[in-house]
C-alpha positions as protocol buffer text, in pm:
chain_id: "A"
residue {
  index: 1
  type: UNK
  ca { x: 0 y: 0 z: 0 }
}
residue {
  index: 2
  type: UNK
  ca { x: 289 y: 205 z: 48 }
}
residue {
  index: 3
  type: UNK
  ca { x: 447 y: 123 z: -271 }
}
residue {
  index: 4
  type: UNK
  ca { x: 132 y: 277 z: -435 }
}
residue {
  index: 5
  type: UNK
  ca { x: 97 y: 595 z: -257 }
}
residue {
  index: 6
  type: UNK
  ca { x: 538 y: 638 z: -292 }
}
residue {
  index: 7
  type: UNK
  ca { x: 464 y: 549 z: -694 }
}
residue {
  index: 8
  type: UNK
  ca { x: 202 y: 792 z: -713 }
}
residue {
  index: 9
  type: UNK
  ca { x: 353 y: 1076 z: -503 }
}
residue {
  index: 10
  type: UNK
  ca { x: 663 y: 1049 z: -772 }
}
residue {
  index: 11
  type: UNK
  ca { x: 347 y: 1051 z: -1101 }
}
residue {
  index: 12
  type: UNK
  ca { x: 236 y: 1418 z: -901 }
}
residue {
  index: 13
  type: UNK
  ca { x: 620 y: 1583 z: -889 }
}
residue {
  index: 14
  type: UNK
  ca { x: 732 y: 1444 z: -1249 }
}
residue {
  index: 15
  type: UNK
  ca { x: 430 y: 1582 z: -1327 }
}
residue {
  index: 16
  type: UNK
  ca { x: 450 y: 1931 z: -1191 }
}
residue {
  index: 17
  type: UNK
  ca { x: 837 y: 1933 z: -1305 }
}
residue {
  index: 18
  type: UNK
  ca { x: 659 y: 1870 z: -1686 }
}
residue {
  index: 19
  type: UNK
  ca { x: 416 y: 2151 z: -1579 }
}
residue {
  index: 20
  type: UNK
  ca { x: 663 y: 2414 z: -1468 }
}
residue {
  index: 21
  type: UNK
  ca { x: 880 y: 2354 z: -1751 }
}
residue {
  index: 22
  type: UNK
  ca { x: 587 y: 2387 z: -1992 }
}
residue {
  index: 23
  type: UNK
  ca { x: 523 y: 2708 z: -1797 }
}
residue {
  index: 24
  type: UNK
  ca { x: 879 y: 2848 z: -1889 }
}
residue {
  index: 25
  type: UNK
  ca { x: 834 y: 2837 z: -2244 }
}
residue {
  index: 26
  type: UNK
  ca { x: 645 y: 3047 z: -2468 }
}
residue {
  index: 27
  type: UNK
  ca { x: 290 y: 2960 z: -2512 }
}
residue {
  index: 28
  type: UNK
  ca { x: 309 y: 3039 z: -2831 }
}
residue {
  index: 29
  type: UNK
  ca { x: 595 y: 2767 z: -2885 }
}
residue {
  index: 30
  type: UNK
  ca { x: 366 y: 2533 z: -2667 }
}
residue {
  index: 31
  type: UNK
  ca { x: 49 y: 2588 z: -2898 }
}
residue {
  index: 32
  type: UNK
  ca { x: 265 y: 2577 z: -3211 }
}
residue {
  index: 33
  type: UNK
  ca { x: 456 y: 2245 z: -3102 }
}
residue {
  index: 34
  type: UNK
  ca { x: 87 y: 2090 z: -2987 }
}
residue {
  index: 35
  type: UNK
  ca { x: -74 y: 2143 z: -3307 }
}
residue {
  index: 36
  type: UNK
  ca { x: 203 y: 2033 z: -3482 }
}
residue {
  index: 37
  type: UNK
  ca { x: 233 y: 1711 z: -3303 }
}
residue {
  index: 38
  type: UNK
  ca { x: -171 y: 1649 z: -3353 }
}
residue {
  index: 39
  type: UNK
  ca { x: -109 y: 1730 z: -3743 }
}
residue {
  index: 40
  type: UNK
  ca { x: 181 y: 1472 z: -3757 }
}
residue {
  index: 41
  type: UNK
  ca { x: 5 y: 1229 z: -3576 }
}
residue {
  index: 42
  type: UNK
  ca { x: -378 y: 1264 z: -3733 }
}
residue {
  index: 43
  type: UNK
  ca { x: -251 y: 1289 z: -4074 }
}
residue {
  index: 44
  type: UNK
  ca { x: 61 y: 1089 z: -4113 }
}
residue {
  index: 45
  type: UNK
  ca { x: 176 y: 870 z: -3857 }
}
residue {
  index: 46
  type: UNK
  ca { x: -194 y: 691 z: -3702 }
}
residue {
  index: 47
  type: UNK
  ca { x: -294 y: 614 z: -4102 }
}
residue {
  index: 48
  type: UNK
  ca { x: 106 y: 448 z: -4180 }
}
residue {
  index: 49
  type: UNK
  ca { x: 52 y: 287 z: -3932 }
}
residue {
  index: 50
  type: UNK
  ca { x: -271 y: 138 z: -3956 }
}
residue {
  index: 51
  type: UNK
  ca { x: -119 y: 70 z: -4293 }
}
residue {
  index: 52
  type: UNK
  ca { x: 139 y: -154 z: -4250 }
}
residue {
  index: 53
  type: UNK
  ca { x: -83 y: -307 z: -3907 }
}
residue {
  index: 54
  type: UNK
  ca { x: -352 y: -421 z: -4222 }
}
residue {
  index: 55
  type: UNK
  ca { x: -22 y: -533 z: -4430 }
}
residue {
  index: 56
  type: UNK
  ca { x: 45 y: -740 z: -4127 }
}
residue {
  index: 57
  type: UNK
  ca { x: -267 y: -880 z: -4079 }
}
residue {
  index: 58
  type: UNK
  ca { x: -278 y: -1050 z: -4445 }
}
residue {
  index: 59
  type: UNK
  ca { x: 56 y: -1222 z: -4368 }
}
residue {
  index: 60
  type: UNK
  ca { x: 54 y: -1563 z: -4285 }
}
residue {
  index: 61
  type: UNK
  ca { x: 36 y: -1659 z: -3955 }
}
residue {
  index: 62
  type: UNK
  ca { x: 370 y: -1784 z: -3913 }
}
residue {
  index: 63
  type: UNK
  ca { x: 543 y: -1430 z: -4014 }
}
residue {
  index: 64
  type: UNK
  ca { x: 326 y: -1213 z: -3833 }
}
residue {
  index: 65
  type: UNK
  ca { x: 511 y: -1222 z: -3527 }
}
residue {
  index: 66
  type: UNK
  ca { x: 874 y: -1185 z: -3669 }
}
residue {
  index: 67
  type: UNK
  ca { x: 744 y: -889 z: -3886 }
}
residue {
  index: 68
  type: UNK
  ca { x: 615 y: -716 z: -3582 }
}
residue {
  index: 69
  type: UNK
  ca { x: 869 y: -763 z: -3387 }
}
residue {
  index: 70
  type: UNK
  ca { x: 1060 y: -578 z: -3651 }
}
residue {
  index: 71
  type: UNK
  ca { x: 857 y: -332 z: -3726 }
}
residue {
  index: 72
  type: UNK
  ca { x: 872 y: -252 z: -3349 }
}
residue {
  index: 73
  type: UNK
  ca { x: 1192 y: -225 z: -3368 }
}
residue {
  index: 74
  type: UNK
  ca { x: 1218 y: -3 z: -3666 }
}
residue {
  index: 75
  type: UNK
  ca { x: 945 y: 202 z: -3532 }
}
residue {
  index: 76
  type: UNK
  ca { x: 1197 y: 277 z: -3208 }
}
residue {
  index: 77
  type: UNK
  ca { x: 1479 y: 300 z: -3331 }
}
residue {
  index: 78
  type: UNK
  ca { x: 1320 y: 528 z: -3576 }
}
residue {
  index: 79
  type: UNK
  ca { x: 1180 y: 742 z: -3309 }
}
residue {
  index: 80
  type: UNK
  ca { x: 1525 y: 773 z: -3148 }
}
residue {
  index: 81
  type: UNK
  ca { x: 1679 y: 854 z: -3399 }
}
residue {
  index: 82
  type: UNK
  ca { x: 1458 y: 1117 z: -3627 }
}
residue {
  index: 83
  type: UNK
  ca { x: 1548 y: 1416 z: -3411 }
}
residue {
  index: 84
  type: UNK
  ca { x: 1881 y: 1419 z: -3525 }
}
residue {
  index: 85
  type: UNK
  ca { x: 1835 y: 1265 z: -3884 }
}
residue {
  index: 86
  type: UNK
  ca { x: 1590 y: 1582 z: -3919 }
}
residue {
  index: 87
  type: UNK
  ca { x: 1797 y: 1836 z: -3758 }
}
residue {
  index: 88
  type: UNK
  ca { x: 2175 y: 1784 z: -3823 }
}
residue {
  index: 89
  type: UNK
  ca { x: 2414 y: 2051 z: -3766 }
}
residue {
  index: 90
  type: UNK
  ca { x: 2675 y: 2171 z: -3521 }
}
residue {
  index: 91
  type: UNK
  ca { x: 2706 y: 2080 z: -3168 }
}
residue {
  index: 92
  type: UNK
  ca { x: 2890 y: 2257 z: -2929 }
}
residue {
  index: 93
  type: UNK
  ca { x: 3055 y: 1935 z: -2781 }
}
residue {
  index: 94
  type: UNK
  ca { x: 3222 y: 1734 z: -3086 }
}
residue {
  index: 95
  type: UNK
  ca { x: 3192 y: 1431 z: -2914 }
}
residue {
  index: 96
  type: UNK
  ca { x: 2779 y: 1404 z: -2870 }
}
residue {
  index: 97
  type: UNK
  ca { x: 2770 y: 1290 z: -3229 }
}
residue {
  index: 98
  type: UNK
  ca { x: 3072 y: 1212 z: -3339 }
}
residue {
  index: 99
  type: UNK
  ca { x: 2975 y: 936 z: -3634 }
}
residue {
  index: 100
  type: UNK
  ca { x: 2693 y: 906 z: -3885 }
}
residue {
  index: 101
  type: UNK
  ca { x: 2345 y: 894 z: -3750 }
}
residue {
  index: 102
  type: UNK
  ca { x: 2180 y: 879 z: -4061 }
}
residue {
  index: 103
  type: UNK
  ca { x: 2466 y: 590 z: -4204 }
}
residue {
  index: 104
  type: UNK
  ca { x: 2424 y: 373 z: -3835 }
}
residue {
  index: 105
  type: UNK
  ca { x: 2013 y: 419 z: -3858 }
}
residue {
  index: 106
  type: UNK
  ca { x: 2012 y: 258 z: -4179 }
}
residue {
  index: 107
  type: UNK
  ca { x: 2282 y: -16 z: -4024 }
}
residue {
  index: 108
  type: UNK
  ca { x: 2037 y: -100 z: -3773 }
}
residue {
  index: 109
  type: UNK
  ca { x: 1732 y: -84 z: -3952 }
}
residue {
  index: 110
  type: UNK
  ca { x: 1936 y: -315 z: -4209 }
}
residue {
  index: 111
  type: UNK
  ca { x: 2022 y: -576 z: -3912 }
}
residue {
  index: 112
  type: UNK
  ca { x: 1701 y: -568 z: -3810 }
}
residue {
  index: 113
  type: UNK
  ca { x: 1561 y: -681 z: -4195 }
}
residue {
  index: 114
  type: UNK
  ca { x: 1844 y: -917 z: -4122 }
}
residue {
  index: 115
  type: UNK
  ca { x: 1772 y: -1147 z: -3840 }
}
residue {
  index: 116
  type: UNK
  ca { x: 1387 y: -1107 z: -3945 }
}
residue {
  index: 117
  type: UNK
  ca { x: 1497 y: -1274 z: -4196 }
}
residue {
  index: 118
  type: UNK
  ca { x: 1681 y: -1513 z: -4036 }
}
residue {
  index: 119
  type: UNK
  ca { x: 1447 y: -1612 z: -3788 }
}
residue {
  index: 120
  type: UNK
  ca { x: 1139 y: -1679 z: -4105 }
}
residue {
  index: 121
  type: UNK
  ca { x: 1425 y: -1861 z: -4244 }
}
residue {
  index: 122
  type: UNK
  ca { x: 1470 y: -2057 z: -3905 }
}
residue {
  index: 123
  type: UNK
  ca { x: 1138 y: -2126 z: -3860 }
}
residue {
  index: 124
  type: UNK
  ca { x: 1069 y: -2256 z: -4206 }
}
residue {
  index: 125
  type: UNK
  ca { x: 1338 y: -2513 z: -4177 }
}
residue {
  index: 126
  type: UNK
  ca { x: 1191 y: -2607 z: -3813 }
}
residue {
  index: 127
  type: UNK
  ca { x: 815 y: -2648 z: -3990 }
}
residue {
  index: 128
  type: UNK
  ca { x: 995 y: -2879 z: -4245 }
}
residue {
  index: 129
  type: UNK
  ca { x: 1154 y: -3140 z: -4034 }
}
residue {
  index: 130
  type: UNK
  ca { x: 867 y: -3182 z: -3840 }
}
residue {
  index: 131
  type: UNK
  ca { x: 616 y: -3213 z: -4119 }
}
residue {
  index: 132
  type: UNK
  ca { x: 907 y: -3490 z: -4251 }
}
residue {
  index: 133
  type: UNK
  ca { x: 995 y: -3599 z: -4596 }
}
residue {
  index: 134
  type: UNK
  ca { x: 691 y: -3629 z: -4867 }
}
């Protein structure tokens, strides 16, 4: 019971510390970066999404778990790494990005396609020793 009230006392303060640094910002910033994230989400990222969910759903059952898990994965390490795909330029510290983000996104993304891969290719060979020879 204690755990509850301790987890919900630390909800309130993270949630005043989002409040008071809301508060310290423009509102016009705040309005601008609200409406922007409803337009980006209403109108590009809710229909991809439900998309490539209806892509999914087609696939056959045996490949719609890899290819969510990947997309998953995709979809975070996408998130992570779109800020600074979409807004390169100098940073005062050399060393915060010192490689490629766009070149290592595409690595991942490409190692992720990879061991999808794999693991269909896996699990065909599985579903063909036990079905046997014909």
């Amino acid at each position: 019971m204690v755990g509850r009230y301790a987890v919900g006392a630390l909800g309130v303060a993270t949630m005043g510390l989002g409040v008071s640094l809301v508060w310290a910002q423009s509102p016009w910033d705040v309005a601008v970066w609200l409406v922007g994230a409803i337009v980006l989400h209403d109108g590009l990222i809710a229909p991809l999404v439900l998309l490539v969910g209806l892509g999914v759903a087609v696939a056959r059952p045996g490949v719609r778990g890899p290819l969510r898990a990947a997309l998953v994965t995709a979809g975070c390490l996408t998130a992570i790494a779109l800020p600074d795909i979409l807004r390169p330029g100098p940073h005062n510290n050399a060393t915060v990005l010192p490689l490629d983000y766009v070149r290592n996104w595409l690595v991942l993304l490409g190692v992720v396609a990879i061991a999808t891969g794999l693991v269909l290719v896996v699990r065909r060979v599985q579903a063909g020793r036990r079905r046997g020879p014909r």
